[in-house]
Structures are given as C-alpha cells and as structure tokens.
C-alpha positions as CSV (number, residue, x, y, z in Angstrom):
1,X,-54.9,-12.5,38.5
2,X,-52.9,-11.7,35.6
3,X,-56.3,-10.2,34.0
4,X,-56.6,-8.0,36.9
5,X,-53.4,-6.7,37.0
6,X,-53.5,-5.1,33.5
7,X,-57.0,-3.7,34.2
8,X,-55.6,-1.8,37.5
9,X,-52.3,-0.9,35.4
10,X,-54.3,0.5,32.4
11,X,-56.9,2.1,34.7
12,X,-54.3,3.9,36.4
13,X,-51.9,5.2,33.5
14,X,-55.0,6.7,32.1
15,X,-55.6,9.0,35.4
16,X,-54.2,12.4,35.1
17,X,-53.9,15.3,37.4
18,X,-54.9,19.1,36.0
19,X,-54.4,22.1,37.7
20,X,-57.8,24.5,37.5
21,X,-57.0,27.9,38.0
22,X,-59.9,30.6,37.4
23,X,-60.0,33.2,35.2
24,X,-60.7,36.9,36.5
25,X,-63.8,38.6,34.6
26,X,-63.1,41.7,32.3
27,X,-64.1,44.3,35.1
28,X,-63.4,42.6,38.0
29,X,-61.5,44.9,40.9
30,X,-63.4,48.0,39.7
31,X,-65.4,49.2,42.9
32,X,-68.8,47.6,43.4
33,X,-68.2,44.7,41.0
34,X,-69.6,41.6,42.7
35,X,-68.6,38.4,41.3
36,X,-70.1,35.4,40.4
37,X,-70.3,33.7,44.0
38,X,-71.8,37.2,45.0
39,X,-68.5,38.4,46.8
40,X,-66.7,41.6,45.8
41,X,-63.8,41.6,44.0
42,X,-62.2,44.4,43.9
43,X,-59.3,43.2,45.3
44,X,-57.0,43.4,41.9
45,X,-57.0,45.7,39.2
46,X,-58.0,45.1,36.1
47,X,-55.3,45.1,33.6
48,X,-52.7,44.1,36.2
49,X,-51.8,40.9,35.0
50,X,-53.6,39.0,31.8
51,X,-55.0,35.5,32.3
52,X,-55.2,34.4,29.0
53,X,-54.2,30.9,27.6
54,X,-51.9,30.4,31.0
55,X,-49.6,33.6,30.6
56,X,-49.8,36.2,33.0
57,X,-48.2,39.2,30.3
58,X,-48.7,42.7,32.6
59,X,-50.6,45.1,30.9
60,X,-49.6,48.1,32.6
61,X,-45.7,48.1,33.3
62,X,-43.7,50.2,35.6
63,X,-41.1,51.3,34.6
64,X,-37.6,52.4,36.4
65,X,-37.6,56.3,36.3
66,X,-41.5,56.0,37.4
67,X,-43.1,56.4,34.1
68,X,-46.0,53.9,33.2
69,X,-46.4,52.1,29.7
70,X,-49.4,50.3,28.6
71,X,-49.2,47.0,26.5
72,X,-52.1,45.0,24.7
73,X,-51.8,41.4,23.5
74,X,-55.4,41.2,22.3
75,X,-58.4,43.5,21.4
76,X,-59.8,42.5,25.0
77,X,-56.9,44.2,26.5
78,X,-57.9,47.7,24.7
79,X,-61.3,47.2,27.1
80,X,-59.6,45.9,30.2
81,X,-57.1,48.9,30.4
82,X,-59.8,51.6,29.0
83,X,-62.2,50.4,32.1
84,X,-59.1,50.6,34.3
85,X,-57.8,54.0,33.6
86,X,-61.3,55.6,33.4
87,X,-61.9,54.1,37.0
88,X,-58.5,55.9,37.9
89,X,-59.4,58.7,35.9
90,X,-56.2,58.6,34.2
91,X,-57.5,60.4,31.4
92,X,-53.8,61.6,30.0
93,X,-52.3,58.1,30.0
94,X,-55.3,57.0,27.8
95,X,-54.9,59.5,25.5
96,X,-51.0,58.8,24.9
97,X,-51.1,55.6,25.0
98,X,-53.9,53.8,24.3
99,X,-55.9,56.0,21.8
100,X,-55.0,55.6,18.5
101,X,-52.4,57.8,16.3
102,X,-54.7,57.5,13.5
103,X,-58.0,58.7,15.3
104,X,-56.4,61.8,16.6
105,X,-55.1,62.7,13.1
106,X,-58.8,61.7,12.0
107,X,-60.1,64.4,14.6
108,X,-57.3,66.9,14.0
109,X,-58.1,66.7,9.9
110,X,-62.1,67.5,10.9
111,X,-61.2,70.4,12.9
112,X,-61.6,68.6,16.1
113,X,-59.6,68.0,19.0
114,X,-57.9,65.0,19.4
115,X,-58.8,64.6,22.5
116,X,-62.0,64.0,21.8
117,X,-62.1,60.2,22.0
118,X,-61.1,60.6,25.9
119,X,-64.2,62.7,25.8
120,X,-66.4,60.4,24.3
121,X,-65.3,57.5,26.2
122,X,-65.4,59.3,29.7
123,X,-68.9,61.2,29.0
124,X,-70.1,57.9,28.3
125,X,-68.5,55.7,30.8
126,X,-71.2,54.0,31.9
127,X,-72.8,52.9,28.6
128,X,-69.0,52.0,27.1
129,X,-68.4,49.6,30.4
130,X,-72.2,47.6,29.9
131,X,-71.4,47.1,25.9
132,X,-67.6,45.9,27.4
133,X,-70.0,43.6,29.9
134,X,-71.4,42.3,26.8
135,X,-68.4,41.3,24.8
136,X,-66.3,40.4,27.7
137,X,-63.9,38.4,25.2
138,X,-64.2,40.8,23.1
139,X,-64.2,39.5,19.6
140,X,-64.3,35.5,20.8
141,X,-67.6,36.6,22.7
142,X,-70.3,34.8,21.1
143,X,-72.8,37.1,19.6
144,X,-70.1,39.6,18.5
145,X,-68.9,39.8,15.1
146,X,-65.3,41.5,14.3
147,X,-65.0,42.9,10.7
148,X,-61.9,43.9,9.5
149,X,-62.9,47.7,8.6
150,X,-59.6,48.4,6.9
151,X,-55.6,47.3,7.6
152,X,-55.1,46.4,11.0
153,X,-58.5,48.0,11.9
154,X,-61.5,45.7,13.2
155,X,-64.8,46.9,14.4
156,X,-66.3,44.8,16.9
157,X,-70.4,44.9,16.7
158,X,-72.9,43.2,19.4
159,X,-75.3,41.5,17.2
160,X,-79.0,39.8,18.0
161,X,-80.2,39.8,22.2
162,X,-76.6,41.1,23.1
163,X,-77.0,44.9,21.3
164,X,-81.0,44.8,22.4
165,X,-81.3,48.0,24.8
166,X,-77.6,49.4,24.3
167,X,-76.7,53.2,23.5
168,X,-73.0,51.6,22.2
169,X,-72.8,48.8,20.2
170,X,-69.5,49.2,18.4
171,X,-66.1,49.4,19.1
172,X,-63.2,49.7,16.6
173,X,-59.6,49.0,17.2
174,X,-56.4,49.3,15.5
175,X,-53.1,47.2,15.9
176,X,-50.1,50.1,16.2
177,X,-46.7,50.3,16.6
178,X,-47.2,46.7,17.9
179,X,-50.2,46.4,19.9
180,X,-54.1,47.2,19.6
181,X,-55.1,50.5,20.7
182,X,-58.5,52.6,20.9
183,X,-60.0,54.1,17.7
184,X,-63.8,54.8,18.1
185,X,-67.0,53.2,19.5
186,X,-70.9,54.0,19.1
C-alpha cells in the first residue's frame, strides 16, 4: 500500500498543465490568404500585434493626436509591416518610417530619388511577398543565411531549394534609431 502511494504521488507531481496558443503566419490577414486548415484568415492584420516568444509588442501604434508610428522588435517585423502597408497601400508611411535613413541618402548621393525603394518594393510586390513566404522567420528560417554586411546592417539570402525559381532572393536591413528598418532587396 505504502509502495503504491508514492507511485500515485510521484506520478502525479510530475503532470503539468501548458497552455498552447498558436502562432499567426507572417502574411496571414492579407486578402486571399488561406491558412493551414484551408480557412481564410484575413480576419487580423498583419503587424497588429507580435506573437513572438509570448509577448504581444504592437507593431503599428496609434497614437493620441491620430498619427501612426511603426515599431520593429526583430528583422521579421521589417516583412510583416512592409506586407501590411503595401496591402493598404500606405506607401508614405513606408517611406517615413520604415525605409531606411541610410538608403535614401544612398539614392540621393546617386542621383536618385529616395523614394525609390517604395518603388521597388511596390513594382515588385508580388515577387517581394513569395521570397517573405520563404523566410517567414526571417533570419531563424532554415535555409536562410543572415550576414552582417556592415554595422547594424544584415542581408538576409534564401540559399539551396528555398531561392530555386525566385526573382528576389535578398533582403537587407538595418537597426536605426532603435529598431530594424528596410534597406534594399534583390
């Protein structure tokens, strides 16, 4: 009896109870998405809340007089919000906030407008949201290598099967002023 007892007291101090909460896919809530279990989900933004590690950290805040600011905790963030506001064709806020200060003094010192990384990304929309499909982690996607280019700038590269087909393979970001922004991609 005695035996017994300490078997059913160590079998059930060894039982624990987890909370499983699932994780929303990089482009999930852009129109036509269809998830997983083959339902739509479009029924949250991307880039309204961030699931990572247990946090939910807003990526786009509202603020009080109406104005909108843009925060990124991680390189994925960059693509979450650059697929959101090219959905919403918010091409100004993208430009302000979440290209790059040292691109558009790049482009300015070539003669070029810096506006032009807008451009890029929106003429090529559709090719920059399949090589985002294919690093949806972004640099902890397997298959996709980050290289630290210079200080505080990383270019993330689909290697092997993943970059097989793809008109954009590469994506570089820099950490400004506090958070990772947009710098190029090809």
């Amino acid at each position: 009896m005695l035996v017994a007892a300490v078997v059913f007291g160590v079998f059930v101090s060894g039982c624990e109870e987890r909370e499983v909460r699932r994780s929303r896919g990089l482009l999930e809530g852009l129109p036509g998405v269809i998830r997983g279990d083959g339902r739509e989900a479009a029924d949250q933004k991307p880039g309204d809340q961030e699931q990572g590690f247990g946090a939910e950290r807003p990526l786009v805040i509202e603020n009080a007089d109406g104005s909108v600011t843009l925060r990124t905790y991680q390189m994925r963030d960059v693509m979450v919000l650059i697929a959101r506001l090219l959905s919403e064709e918010k091409d100004d806020l993208l430009h302000e906030q979440l290209v790059s200060d040292a691109i558009k003094l790049d482009l300015e010192l070539r003669g070029r407008s810096p506006r032009d990384a807008v451009t890029l990304l929106r003429e090529n929309r559709e090719d920059i949201l399949k090589m985002f499909g294919r690093m949806p982690a972004a640099e902890q996607t397997p298959g996709v290598i980050a290289d630290k280019q210079a200080r505080n700038m990383y270019e993330l590269r689909l290697t092997g099967t993943l970059a097989q087909d793809m008109a954009f393979t590469k994506m570089w970001v820099v950490f400004e002023k506090g958070m990772w922004k947009f710098y190029w991609a090809n």
